[in-house]
C-alpha positions, 0 to 999 in steps of 0.5 A: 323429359323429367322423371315422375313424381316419386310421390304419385309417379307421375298421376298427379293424385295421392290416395288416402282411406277417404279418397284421392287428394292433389299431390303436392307436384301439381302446385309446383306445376302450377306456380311455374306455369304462373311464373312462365305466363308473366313473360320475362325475357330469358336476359332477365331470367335470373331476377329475383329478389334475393339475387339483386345485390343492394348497395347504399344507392339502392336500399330503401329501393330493396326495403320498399320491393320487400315491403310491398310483397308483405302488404300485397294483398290480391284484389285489394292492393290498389298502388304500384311502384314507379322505379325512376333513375339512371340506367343499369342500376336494377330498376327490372331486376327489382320489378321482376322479383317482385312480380315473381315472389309475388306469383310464388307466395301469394299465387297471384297473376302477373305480367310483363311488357316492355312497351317497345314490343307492345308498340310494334304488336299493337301497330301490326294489328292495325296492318289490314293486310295482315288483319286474318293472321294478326291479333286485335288491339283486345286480345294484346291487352287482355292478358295484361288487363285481367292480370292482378299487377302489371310490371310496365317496363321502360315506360317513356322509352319509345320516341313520341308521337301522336300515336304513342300518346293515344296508346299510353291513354289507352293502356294506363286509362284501363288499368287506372280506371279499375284500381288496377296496381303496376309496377313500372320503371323509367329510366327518365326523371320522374318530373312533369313535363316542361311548360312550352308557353314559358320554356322558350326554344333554348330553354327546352333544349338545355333541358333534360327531358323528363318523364312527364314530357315523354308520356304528357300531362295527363298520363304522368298525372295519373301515374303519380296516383297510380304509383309511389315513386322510388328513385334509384341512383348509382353506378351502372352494374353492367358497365362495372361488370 
């Protein structure tokens, strides 16, 4: 248990000749219950801005995320940024200290999903067996919907299929029709997919796959609308380190 506040003493409220006003702790108190609701896993806990370490593959990445915490502007800012590159270059760490800076100096809500996890919530909710204990499609993404930036995590990760393309629409449909900004990072090229009536059988497997064929058409479209797209290259950190 912490100790109390030694301003208040732990009763939230200070007193004054004209009354009692909030004490300072219960902002504090706040802004980390509004860093703990964006819901970043504990490997990913020490993002920040000021703990990603630049490197000339990853500067104008760096001057973008700082950028756009300055111009954010709650309820008006309508574009995001689409993190594309190879992996370990800090595509996540950026993504979440953007998303936590934000939270901490603009007081904004935010949130988190890796579309992995949002896939097997989103599966066992069409489970009937288990339609009295599980949540509703809704009420998985109503936290992401009613948050003012989203941070889409490993977006084209998860293998695709009918299913995945349907849930895509659906999630990118709600945040793209009401302006909604995210934040998203993909470790595929950030190209539309391939034209399968030109591309004949060996063309298509000589070729890397790319974002644009793993979430289609449509969804990569509005992306590109959505988002402005910053590529990352260089080393993976976690392998140097």
């Amino acid at each position: 248990m912490s100790d109390p506040c030694p301003q208040c003493g732990g009763l939230g409220l200070l007193k004054s000749p004209r009354g009692s006003y909030p004490c300072s702790c219960q902002f504090q108190k706040e802004q980390l219950a509004r860093v703990n609701r964006i819901g970043i896993p504990a490997k990913f806990a020490h993002c920040t801005l000021e703990s990603y370490i630049t490197g000339s593959h990853s500067l104008a990445a760096m001057q973008m995320a700082r950028r756009y915490v300055d111009e954010f502007i709650p309820g008006q800012t309508k574009t995001g940024i689409l993190y594309y590159g190879s992996v370990g270059v800090g595509k996540t760490h950026l993504g979440i200290g953007i998303l936590r800076q934000l939270v901490e100096e603009k007081g904004i809500e935010a949130r988190m999903v890796d579309l992995r996890d949002l896939f097997d919530q989103l599966r066992a909710s069409y489970d009937d067996r288990n339609q009295y204990t599980q949540e509703s499609q809704a009420q998985i993404l109503a936290s992401l919907l009613k948050a003012d930036l989203v941070l889409i995590d490993e977006l084209g990760a998860a293998k695709p299929t009918d299913w995945i393309f349907e849930t895509l629409e659906l999630l990118i449909g709600k945040l793209y029709n009401p302006a909604k900004p995210v934040i998203v990072t993909t470790n595929f090229r950030n190209a539309q997919p391939g034209d399968p009536y030109q591309d004949n059988e060996y063309k298509r497997a000589a070729r890397p796959e790319n974002l644009g064929d793993r979430i289609g058409r449509r969804m990569w479209s509005r992306l590109q609308q959505m988002c402005k797209p910053i590529e990352i290259d260089g080393p993976d950190w976690r392998q140097k380190k």
